[in-house]
KOLROFI-474043 format. One line per 2 residues: number of its first residue (from 1); their letters; for each residue x, y, z of C-alpha. Coordinates in Angstrom, 3 decimals, always signed. Example, Ala and Ser with C-alpha at 12.3 -4.5 7.8 and 13.67 -1.06 7.14 Angstrom:
2
1> as> +12.300,-4.500,+7.800 ~ +13.670,-1.060,+7.140
END
This chain:
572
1> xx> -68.064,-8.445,-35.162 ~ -67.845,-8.850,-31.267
3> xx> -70.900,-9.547,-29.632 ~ -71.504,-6.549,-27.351
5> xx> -71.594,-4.608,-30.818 ~ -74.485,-6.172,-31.729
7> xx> -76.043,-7.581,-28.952 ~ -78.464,-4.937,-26.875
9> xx> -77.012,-5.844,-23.403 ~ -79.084,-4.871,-20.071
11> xx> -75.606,-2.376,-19.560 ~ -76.574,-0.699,-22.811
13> xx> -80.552,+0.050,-21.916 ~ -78.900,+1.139,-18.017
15> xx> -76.423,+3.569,-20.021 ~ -79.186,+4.860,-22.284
17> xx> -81.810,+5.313,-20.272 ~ -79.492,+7.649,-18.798
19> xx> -79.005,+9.676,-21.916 ~ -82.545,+9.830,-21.665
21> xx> -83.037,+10.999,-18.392 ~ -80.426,+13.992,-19.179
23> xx> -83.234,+16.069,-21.146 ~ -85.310,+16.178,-18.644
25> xx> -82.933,+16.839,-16.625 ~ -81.708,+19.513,-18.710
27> xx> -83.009,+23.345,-19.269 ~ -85.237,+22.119,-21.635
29> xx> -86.607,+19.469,-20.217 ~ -90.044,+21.186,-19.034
31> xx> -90.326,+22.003,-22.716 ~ -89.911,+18.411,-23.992
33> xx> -92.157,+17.491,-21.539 ~ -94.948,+19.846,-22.751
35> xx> -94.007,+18.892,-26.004 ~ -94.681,+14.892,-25.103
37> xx> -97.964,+15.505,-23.616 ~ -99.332,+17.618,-26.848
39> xx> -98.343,+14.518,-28.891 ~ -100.165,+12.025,-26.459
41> xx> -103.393,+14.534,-27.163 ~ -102.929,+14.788,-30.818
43> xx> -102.546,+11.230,-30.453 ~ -106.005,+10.441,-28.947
45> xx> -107.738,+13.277,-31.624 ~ -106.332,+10.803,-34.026
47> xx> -107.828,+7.916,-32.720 ~ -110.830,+9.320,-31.868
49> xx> -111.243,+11.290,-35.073 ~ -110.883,+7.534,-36.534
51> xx> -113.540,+5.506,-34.736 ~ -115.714,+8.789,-35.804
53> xx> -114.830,+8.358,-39.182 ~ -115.644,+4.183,-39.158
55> xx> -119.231,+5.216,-37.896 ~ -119.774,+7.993,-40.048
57> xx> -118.280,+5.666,-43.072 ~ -120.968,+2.283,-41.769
59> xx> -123.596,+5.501,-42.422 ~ -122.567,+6.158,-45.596
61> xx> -122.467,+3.084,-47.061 ~ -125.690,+2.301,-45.688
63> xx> -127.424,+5.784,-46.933 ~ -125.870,+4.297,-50.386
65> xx> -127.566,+0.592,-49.709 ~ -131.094,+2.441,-48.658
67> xx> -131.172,+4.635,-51.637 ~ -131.488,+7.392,-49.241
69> xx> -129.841,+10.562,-51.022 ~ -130.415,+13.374,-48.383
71> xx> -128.757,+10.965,-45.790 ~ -126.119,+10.565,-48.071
73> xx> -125.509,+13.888,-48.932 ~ -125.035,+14.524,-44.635
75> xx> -122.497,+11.897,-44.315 ~ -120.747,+12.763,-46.821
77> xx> -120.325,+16.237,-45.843 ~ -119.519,+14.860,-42.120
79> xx> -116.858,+13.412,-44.031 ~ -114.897,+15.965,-45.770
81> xx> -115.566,+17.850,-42.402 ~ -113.753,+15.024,-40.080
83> xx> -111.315,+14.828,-43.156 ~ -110.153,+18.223,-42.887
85> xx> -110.180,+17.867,-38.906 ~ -107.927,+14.828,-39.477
87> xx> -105.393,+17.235,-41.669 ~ -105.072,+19.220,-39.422
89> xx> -104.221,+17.305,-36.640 ~ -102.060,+14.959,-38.441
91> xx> -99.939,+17.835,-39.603 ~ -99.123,+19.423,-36.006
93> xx> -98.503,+16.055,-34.659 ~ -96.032,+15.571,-37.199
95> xx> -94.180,+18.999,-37.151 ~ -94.460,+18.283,-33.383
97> xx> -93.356,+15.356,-33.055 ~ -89.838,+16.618,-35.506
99> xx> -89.498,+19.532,-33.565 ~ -89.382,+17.076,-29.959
101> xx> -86.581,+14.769,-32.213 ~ -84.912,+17.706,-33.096
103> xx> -84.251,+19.225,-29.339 ~ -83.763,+16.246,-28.237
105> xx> -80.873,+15.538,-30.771 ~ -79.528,+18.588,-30.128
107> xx> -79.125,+17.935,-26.452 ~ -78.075,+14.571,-26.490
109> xx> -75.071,+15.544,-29.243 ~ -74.321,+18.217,-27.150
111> xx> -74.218,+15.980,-23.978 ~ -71.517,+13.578,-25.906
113> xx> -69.742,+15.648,-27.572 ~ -68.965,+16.837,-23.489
115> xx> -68.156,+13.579,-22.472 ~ -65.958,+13.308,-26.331
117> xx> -63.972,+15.778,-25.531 ~ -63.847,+15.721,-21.397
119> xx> -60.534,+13.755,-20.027 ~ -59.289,+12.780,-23.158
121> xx> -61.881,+10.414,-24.182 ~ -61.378,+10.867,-27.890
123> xx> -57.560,+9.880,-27.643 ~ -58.220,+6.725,-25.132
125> xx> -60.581,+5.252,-28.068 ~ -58.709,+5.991,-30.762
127> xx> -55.153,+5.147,-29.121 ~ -56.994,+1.303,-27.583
129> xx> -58.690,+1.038,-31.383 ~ -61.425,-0.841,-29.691
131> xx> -64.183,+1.244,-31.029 ~ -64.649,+2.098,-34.156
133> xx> -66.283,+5.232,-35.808 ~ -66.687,+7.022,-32.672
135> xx> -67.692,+10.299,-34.896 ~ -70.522,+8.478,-37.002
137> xx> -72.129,+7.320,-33.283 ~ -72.062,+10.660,-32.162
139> xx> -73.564,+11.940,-35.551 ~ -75.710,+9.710,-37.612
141> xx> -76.288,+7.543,-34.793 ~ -77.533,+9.855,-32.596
143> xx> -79.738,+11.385,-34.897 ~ -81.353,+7.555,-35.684
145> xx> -81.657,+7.266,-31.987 ~ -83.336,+9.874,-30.850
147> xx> -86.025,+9.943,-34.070 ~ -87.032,+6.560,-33.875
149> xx> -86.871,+6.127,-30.103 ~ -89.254,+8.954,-30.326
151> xx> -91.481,+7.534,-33.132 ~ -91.312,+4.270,-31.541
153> xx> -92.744,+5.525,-28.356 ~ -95.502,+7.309,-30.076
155> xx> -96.109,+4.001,-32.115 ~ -96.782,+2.083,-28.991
157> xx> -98.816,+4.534,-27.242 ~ -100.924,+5.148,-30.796
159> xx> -101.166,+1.337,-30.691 ~ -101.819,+1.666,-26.883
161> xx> -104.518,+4.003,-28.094 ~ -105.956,+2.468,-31.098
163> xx> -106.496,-1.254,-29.210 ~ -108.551,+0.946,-26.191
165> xx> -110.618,+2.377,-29.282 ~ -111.152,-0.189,-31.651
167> xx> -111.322,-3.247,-29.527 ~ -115.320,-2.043,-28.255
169> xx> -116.049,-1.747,-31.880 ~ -115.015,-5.242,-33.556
171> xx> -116.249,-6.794,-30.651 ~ -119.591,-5.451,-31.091
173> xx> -119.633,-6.332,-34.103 ~ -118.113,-10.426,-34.254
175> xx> -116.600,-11.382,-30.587 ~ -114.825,-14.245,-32.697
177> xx> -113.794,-11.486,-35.157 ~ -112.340,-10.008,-32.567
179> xx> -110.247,-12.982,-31.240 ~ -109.187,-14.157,-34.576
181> xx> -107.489,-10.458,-34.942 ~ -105.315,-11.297,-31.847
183> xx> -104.860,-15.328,-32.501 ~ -103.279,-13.822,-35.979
185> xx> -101.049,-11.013,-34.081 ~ -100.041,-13.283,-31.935
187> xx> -99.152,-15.839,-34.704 ~ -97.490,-12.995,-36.925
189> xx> -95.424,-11.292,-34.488 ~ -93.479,-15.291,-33.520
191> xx> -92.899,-15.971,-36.901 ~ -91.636,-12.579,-37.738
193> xx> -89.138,-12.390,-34.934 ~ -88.051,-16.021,-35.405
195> xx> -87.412,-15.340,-39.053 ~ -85.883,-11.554,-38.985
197> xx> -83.755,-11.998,-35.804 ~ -80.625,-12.002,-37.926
199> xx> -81.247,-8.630,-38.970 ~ -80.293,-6.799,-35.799
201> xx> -76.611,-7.971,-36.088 ~ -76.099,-7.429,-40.174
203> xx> -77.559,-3.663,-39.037 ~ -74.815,-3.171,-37.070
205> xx> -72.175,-4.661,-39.297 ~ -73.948,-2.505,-42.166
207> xx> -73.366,+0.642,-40.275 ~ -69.520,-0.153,-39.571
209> xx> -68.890,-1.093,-42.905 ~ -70.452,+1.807,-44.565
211> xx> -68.504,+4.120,-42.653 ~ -64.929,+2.216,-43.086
213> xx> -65.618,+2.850,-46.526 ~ -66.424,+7.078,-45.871
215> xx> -63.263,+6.910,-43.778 ~ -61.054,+5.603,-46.577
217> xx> -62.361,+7.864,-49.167 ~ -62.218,+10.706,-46.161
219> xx> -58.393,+9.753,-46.199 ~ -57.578,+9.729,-50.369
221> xx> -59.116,+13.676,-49.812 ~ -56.955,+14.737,-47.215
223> xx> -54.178,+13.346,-48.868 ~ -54.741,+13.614,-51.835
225> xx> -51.026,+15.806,-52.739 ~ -49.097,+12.946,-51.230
227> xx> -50.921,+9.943,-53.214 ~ -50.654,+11.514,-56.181
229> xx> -46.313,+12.307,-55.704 ~ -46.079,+8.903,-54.619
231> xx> -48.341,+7.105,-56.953 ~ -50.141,+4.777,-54.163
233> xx> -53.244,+5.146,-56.381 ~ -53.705,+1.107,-56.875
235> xx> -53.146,+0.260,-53.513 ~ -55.740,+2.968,-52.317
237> xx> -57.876,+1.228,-55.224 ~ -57.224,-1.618,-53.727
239> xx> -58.462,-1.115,-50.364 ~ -61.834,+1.041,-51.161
241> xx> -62.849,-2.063,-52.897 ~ -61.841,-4.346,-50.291
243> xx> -64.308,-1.515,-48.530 ~ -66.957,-1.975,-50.778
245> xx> -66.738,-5.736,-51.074 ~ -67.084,-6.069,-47.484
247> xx> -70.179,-3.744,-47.466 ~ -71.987,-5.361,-50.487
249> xx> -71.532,-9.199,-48.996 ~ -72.794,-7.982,-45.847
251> xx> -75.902,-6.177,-47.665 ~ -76.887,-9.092,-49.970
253> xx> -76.933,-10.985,-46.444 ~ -79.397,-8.294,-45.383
255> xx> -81.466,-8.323,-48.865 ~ -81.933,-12.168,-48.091
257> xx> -83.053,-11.937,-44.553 ~ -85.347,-9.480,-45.844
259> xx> -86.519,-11.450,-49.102 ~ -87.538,-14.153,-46.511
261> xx> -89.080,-11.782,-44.069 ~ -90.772,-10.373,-47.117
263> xx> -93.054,-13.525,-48.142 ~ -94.158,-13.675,-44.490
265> xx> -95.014,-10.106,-44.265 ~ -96.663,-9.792,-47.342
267> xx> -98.994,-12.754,-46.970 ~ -99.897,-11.279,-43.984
269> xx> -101.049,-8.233,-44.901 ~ -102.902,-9.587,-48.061
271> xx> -104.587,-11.878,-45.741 ~ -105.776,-9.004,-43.577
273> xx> -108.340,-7.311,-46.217 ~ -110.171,-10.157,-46.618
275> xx> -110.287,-12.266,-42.965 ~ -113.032,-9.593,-41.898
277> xx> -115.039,-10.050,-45.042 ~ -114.869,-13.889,-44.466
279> xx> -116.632,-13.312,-41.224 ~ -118.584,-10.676,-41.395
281> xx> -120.180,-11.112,-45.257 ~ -121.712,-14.270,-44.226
283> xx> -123.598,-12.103,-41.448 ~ -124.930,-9.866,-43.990
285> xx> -126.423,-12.814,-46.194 ~ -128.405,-13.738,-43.493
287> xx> -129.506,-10.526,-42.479 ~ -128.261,-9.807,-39.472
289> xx> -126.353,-6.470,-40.456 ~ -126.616,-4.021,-42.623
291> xx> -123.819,-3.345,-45.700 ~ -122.338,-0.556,-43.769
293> xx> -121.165,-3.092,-40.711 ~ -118.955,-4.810,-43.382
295> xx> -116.971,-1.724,-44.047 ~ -117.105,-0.916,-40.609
297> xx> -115.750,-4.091,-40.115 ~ -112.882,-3.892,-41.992
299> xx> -111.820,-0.584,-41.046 ~ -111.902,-1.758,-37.375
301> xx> -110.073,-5.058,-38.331 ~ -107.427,-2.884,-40.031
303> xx> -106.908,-0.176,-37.638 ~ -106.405,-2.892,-34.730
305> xx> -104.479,-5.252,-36.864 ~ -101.903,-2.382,-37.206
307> xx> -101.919,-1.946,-33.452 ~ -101.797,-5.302,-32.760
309> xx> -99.019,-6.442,-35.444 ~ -96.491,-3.568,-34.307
311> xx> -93.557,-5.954,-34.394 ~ -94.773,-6.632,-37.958
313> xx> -94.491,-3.607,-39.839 ~ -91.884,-2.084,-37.839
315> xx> -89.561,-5.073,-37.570 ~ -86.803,-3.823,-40.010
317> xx> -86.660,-0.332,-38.623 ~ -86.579,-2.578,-34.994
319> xx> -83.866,-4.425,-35.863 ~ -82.205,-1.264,-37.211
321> xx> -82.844,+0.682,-34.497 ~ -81.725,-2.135,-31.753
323> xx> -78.278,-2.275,-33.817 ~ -77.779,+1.663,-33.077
325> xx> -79.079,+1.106,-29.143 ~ -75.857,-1.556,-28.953
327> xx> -73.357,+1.313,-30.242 ~ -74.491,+4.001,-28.401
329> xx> -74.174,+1.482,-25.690 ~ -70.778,+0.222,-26.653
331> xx> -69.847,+4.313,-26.435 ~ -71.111,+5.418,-23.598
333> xx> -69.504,+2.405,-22.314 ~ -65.953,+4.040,-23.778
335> xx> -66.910,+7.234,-22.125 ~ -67.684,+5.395,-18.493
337> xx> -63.741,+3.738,-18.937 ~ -62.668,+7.400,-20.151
339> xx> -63.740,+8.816,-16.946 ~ -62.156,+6.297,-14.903
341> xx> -59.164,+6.494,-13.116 ~ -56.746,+5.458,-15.378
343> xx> -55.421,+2.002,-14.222 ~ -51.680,+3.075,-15.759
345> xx> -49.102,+2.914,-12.349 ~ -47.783,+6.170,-13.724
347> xx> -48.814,+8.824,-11.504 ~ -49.515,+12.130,-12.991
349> xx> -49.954,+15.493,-10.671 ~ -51.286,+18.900,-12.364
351> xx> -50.907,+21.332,-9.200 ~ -52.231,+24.618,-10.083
353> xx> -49.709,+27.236,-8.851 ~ -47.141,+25.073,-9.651
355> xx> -44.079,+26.467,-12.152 ~ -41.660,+23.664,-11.967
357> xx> -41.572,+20.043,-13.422 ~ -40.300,+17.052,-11.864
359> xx> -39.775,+13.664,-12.341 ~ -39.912,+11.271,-9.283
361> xx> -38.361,+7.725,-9.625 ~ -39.732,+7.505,-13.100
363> xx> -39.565,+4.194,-15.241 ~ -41.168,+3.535,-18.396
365> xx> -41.417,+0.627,-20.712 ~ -42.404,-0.491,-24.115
367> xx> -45.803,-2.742,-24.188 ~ -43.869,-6.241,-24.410
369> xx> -42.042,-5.291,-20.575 ~ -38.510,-3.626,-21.815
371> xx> -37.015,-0.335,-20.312 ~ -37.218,+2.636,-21.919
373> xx> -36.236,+5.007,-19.124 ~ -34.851,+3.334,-15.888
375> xx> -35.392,+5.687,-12.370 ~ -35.446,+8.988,-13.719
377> xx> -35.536,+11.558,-10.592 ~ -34.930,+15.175,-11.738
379> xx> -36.411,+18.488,-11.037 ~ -36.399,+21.494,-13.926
381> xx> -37.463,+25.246,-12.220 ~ -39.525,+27.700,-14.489
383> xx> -37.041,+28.855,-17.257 ~ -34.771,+25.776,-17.614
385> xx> -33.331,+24.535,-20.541 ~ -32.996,+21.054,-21.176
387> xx> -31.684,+18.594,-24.126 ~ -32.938,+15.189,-24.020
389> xx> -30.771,+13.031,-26.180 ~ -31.411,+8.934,-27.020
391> xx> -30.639,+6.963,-29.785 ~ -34.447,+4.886,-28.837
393> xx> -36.802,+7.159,-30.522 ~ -39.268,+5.061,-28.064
395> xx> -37.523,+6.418,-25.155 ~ -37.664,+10.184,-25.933
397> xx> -41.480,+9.683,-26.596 ~ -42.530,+7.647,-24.056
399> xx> -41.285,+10.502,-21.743 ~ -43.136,+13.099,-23.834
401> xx> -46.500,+11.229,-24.084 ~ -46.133,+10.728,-19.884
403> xx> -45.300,+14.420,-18.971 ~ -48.511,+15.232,-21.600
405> xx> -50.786,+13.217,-19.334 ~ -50.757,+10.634,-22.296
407> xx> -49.779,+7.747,-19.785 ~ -47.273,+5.048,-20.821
409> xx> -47.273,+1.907,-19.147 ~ -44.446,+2.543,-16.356
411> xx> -43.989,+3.612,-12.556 ~ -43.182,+6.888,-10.524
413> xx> -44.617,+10.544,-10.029 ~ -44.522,+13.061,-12.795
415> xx> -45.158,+16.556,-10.852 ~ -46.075,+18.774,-13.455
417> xx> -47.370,+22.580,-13.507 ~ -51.381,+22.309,-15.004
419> xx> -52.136,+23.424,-18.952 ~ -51.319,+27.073,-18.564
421> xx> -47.715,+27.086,-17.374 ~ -46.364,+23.847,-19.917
423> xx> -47.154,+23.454,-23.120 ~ -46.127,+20.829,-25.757
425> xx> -45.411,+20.466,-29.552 ~ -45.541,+18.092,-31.238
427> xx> -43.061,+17.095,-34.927 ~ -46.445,+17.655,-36.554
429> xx> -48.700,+19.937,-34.829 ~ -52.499,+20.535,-35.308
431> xx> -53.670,+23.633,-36.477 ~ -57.682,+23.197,-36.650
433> xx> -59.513,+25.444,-38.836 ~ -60.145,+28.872,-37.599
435> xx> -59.369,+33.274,-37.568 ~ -55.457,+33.740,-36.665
437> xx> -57.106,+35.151,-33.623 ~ -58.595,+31.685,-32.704
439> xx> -55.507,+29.892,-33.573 ~ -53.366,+32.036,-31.277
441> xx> -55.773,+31.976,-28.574 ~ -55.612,+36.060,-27.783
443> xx> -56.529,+36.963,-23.900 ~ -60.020,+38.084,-23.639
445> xx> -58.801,+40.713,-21.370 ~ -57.022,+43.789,-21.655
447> xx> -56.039,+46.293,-24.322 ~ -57.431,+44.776,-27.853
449> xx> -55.409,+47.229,-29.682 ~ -51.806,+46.344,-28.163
451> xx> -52.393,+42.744,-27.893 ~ -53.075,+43.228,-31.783
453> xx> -50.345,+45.135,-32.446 ~ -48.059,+42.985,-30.094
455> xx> -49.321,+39.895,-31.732 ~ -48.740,+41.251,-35.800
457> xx> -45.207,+41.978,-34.706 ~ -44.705,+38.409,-33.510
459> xx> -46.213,+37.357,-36.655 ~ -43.050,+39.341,-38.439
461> xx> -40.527,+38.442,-36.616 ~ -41.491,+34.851,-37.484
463> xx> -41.773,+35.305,-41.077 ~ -45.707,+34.833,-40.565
465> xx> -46.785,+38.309,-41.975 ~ -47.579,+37.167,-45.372
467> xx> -50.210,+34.596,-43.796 ~ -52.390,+37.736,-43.105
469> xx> -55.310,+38.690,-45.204 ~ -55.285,+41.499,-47.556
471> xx> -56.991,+43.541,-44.915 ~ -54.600,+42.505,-42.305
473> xx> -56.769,+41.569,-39.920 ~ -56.877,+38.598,-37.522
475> xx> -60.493,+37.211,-38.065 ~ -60.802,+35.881,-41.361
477> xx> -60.989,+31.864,-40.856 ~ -58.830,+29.499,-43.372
479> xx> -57.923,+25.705,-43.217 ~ -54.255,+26.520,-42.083
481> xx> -53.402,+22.751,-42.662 ~ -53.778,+22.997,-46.478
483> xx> -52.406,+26.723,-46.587 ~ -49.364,+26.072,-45.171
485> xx> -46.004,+24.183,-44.681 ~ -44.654,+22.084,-41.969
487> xx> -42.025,+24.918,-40.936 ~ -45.130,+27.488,-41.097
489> xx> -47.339,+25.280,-39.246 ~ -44.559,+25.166,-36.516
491> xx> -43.950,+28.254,-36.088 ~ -47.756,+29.402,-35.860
493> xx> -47.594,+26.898,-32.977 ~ -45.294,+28.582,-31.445
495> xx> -46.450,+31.858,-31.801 ~ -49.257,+30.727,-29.438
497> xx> -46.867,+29.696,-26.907 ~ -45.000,+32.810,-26.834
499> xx> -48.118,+34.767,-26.727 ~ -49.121,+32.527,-23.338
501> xx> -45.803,+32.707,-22.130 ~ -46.052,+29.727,-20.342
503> xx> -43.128,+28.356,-17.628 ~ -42.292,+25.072,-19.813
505> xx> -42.369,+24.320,-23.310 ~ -42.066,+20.621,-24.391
507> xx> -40.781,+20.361,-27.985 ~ -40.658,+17.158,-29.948
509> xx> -37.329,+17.171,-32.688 ~ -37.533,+20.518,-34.253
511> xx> -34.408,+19.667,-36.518 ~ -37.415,+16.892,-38.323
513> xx> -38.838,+20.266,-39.481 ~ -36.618,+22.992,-39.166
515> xx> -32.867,+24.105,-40.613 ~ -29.922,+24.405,-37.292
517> xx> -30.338,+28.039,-38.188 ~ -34.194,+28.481,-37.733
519> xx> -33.788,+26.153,-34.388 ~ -31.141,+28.313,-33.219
521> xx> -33.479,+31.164,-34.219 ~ -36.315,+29.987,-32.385
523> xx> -35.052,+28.739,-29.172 ~ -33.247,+32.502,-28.749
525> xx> -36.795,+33.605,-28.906 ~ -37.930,+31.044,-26.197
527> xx> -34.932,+32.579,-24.072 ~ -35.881,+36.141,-25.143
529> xx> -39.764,+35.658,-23.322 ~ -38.349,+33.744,-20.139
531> xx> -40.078,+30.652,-21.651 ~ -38.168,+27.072,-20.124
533> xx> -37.667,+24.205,-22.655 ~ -37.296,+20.882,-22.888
535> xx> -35.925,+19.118,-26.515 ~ -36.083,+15.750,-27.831
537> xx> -32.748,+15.809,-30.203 ~ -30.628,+13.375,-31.421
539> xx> -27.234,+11.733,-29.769 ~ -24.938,+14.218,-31.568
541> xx> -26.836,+17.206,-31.461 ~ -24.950,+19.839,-29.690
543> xx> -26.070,+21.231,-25.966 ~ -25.514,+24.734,-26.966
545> xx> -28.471,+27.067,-25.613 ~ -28.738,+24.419,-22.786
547> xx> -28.353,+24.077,-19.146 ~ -28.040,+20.667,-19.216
549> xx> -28.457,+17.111,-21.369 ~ -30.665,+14.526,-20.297
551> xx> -28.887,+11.006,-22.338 ~ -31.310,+8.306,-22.063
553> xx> -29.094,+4.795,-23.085 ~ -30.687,+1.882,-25.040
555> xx> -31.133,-0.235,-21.679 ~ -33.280,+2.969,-20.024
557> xx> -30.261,+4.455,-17.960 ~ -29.606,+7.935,-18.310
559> xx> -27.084,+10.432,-17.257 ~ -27.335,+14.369,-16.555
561> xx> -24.626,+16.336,-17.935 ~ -24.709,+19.780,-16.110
563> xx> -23.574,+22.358,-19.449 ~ -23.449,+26.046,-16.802
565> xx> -21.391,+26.583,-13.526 ~ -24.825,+27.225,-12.281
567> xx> -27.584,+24.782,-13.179 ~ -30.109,+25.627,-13.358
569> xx> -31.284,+21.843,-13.251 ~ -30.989,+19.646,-10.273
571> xx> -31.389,+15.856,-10.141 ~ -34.639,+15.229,-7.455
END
C-alpha cells in the first residue's frame, strides 16, 4: 500500500477540515450548530450529575458505616432520584448526538457525490486506476467519518469536562493520589501508541481488501449468465480466494497487533481498581477518613483515569478512524486533480449556440508516442453525414473519446457544439435503472399528452412496444440492462436521441450490434429527424447514406473522400 493511503498527511486534515467547514456553511448549518451546543450542555449535566452522585455515594456508604438507617434511607432515595436524572439525560444526548451524525452524513455524501459526479471525476479515477473503491469512501467511509469524528469530539470535550470536575475532588482527597493518576496516563498513553502504531496502516489495508473482495463477488452477480455459458467458474474461484487470502493475512496481522496491545491495556485497567485503594485504605486505618472517602476515591480515580487515558481505550477505534481520515484525504485529493484543468494538450471547446463540429490540426497518439491520427483539419455543419473508416481500432476511438471530452493524449482544437446539440453512443451503451420516461429523458415542457403519444409511436417504429408495461404506461421503473438485448439496448439509446433531436450524433460500430438491414434502418431514421452523424465502420464498409468517408491509415494519415456533388463536408 502507498504511503499517502495510510499515512494522515497535513494535505489530508487541510482537505477535511474543509468538508467540515461545508455544514456550517450549508442550510443546515445553524441547526448543527444548535445541535453541538445541546450536546456540550448534556455533556456538563453528565458530569455534574456524576460528581453529585460520588458525594451522595461517600454519604451512603458512610450512613452504612455509622449504622445510621434514616440517613441511609435519604441517600439512597437521592440516588435512584439522580439515577433517573442521569437516564434521562444520557438518552437525549445519545439520540442527539445520532441525529447531529446523521445530518451531517447526509450533507457531506451529498457534497461528494457533487464533486463525484461534477467534470467527470468518476471517469478520471477510474480511467488513471490510482484510487481504489472510490464508492465504499463515499459510502461506508463517510458514514465512519462523520460518527466518530463526532463521538471523538464529544469524547475530548467529556474528558475536557470530566478532568475540570474530578480533578478538585481527588485532590482533596490525596494530592499524591492525584499525581499518580496523571504519572500513570502519561505512562499508558506512550506505551500504547508505541505499541499500536501499526494499526493505523493494517486499517487501511483492511478496508481495501474487504472491499476488493465485495467487488469481485459484485462482478460473479452481474455476470453471472456469461460465467455460467463460458464455464470461468474456477478461475472466478480462484480469484475470490486470492481475495480472501489477502484479507485474512492482513487481519491475523491486525489480531496480533491487537493481542499485544491487549496485555498492555488490560493490565492497565486491572491496575486502576485497586491503585486508589492502595492509597487511600491506608488513610482510613489511621483514621483520617471516613469509609465513604474510599469509594469516593475510587469513583474519582476512575472517572479521571478515563479522561485522562483517552488514547487508551479509544486507540483501536483511533487508529481506525485515522486510516479512513487518509482516504477521504486521498479522495478529495482525486476530486481537487478532477477539477483541474486537464494538463492533456488537446484542446476541447463546448460553445453554446454552436451546431457544427470541427476539428483543427488534430493529432492523436497511443500512450507509448505513435500516431493514431496525423493533422486532422475538417469541419462537419449540423446534418452531415460522415463514415469514418480505419483498420486501427485505436484510431477510430481515440477520435471518439476526444470529441466526447474524454481527452487522449494528442494536440489541436476540437470545436464542438455543448451536450444538447451532439450526442454519442457507445458499442455498449448504459441504460441505468429507471421509468421509460426517465430513460428517454421527456421535455418537462409542453403538451404531456403528445409528447406521450409521439414518444409510444417511436417506441413502435423501433420494435420497442413490447418493452411497455401491461398498462402501457411510461413510469413503471425496471433494470433495462437485465431485461433486454444488446440490439434493444441500442435502440432505446437511440430513441433518446431522436426524441432530443440533437445536430450530431456520434455512433461507435453499429454493425458490432446490429444486422446491415437494421443499420440501414436506423440511419434512414437519423436522416428522417434532420439528425447529422458520424460512424466508426470498418475499411470495407460501404459509404452509402454518406456525404463523405473519413479513412484514417495505420501511420495516422487520413484522406476525405467527398461521396455528393455537394458536400456537405468541408476540410477546415
Amino acid at each position: 500500500m502507498k504511503a499517502p493511503e495510510t499515512r494522515v498527511t497535513r494535505d489530508s486534515w487541510q482537505r477535511i477540515r474543509r468538508e467540515m467547514r461545508a455544514l456550517l456553511d450549508s442550510r443546515e448549518g445553524s441547526k448543527a450548530v444548535w445541535m453541538f451546543l445541546l450536546l456540550i450542555a448534556f455533556l456538563a449535566a453528565i458530569s455534574g450529575l456524576n460528581v453529585l452522585m460520588s458525594y451522595i455515594g461517600r454519604d451512603f456508604m458512610s450512613a452504612i458505616e455509622d449504622r445510621d438507617r434514616a440517613r441511609f434511607l435519604r441517600e439512597a432515595w437521592l440516588y435512584i432520584g439522580v439515577f433517573a436524572v442521569s437516564t434521562v439525560t444520557a438518552v437525549l444526548y445519545r439520540y442527539l448526538e445520532e441525529r447531529l451524525g446523521l445530518l451531517w452524513r447526509s450533507q457531506q455524501t451529498s457534497r461528494l457525490l457533487e464533486r463525484y459526479l461534477r467534470n467527470r471525476a468518476y471517469f478520471r479515477i477510474e480511467d488513471s486506476g490510482a484510487l481504489p473503491n472510490p464508492d465504499q469512501r463515499i459510502t461506508e467511509d463517510v458514514r465512519s467519518f462523520t460518527t466518530s469524528t463526532l463521538s471523538f469530539v464529544l469524547m475530548t470535550l467529556n474528558a475536557s469536562i470530566t478532568v475540570f470536575a474530578f480533578s478538585s475532588v481527588l485532590w482533596s482527597i490525596s494530592p499524591r493520589l492525584f499525581g499518580i493518576a496523571v504519572a500513570y496516563a502519561l505512562f499508558g498513553s506512550a506505551v500504547t501508541a508505541l505499541v499500536g502504531r501499526r494499526l493505523i496502516g493494517l486499517n487501511s489495508q483492511q478496508l481495501d481488501k474487504e472491499a476488493n473482495l465485495r467487488a469481485e463477488l459484485l462482478q460473479l452477480r452481474e455476470h453471472a449468465e456469461l460465467v455460467a455459458l463460458q464455464h470461468r467458474e474456477p478461475l472466478l474461484h480462484q480469484r475470490l480466494l486470492g481475495r480472501l487470502e489477502q484479507l485474512v493475512a492482513n487481519s491475523r496481522r491486525m489480531i496480533a497487533v491487537n493481542r499485544n496491545l491487549g496485555f498492555f491495556s488490560n493490565g492497565y485497567n486491572y491496575l486502576i481498581q485497586i491503585i486508589p485503594a492502595l492509597i487511600v485504605a491506608p488513610m482510613f486505618m489511621d483514621g483520617e477518613v471516613s469509609f465513604g472517602v474510599v469509594t469516593q476515591s475510587a469513583v474519582a480515580f476512575s472517572f479521571l483515569m478515563g479522561a485522562f487515558s483517552l488514547l487508551i481505550t479509544q486507540f483501536q477505534s483511533i487508529s481506525t478512524y485515522a486510516a479512513v481520515v487518509a482516504r477521504l484525504g486521498r479522495l478529495l485529493e482525486a476530486f481537487d486533480q478532477a477539477d483541474a484543468p486537464p494538463p492533456a494538450p488537446v484542446e476541447v471547446y463546448c460553445e453554446p449556440g454552436r451546431r457544427n463540429l470541427a476539428y483543427e490540426d488534430l493529432s492523436l497518439y497511443r500512450p507509448e508516442g505513435q500516431p493514431l491520427v496525423s493533422g486532422l483539419n475538417l469541419s462537419l455543419p449540423p446534418g452531415s453525414r460522415l463514415l469514418v473508416r480505419s483498420s486501427s481500432g485505436h484510431a477510430k476511438l481515440a477520435l471518439f473519446r476526444a470529441t466526447a471530452g474524454l481527452i487522449e493524449a494528442g494536440a489541436g482544437r476540437i470545436l464542438r457544439p455543448c451536450q444538447d446539440q451532439l450526442m454519442f453512443v457507445p458499442e455498449r451503451p448504459y441504460l441505468p435503472h429507471g421509468s421509460l420516461r426517465q430513460l428517454l429523458l421527456l421535455p418537462a415542457a409542453g403538451d404531456g399528452a403528445a409528447d406521450e403519444a409521439r414518444v409510444l409511436a417511436l417506441l413502435r417504429r423501433l420494435r420497442l412496444d413490447h418493452l411497455l408495461p401491461a398498462d402501457g404506461g411510461l413510469d413503471h421503473e425496471q433494470d433495462w440492462l437485465s431485461r433486454t438485448g444488446l440490439g434493444e439496448q441500442l435502440r432505446l439509446v437511440l430513441a433518446r436521441v431522436l426524441l432530443a433531436r440533437p445536430a450530431l450524433v456520434f455512433l461507435d460500430r453499429l454493425r458490432m450490434t446490429l444486422d446491415p438491414a437494421e443499420q440501414h434502418q436506423l440511419l434512414a431514421l437519423l436522416r428522417e429527424y434532420g439528425i447529422g452523424y458520424l460512424l466508426l465502420a470498418r475499411p470495407d464498409d460501404a459509404g452509402t447514406g454518406f456525404d463523405a468517408t473519413l479513412d484514417i491509415a495505420a501511420d495516422g494519415s487520413w484522406s476525405l473522400t467527398t461521396l455528393k456533388s455537394e458536400p456537405a463536408l468541408v476540410p477546415a
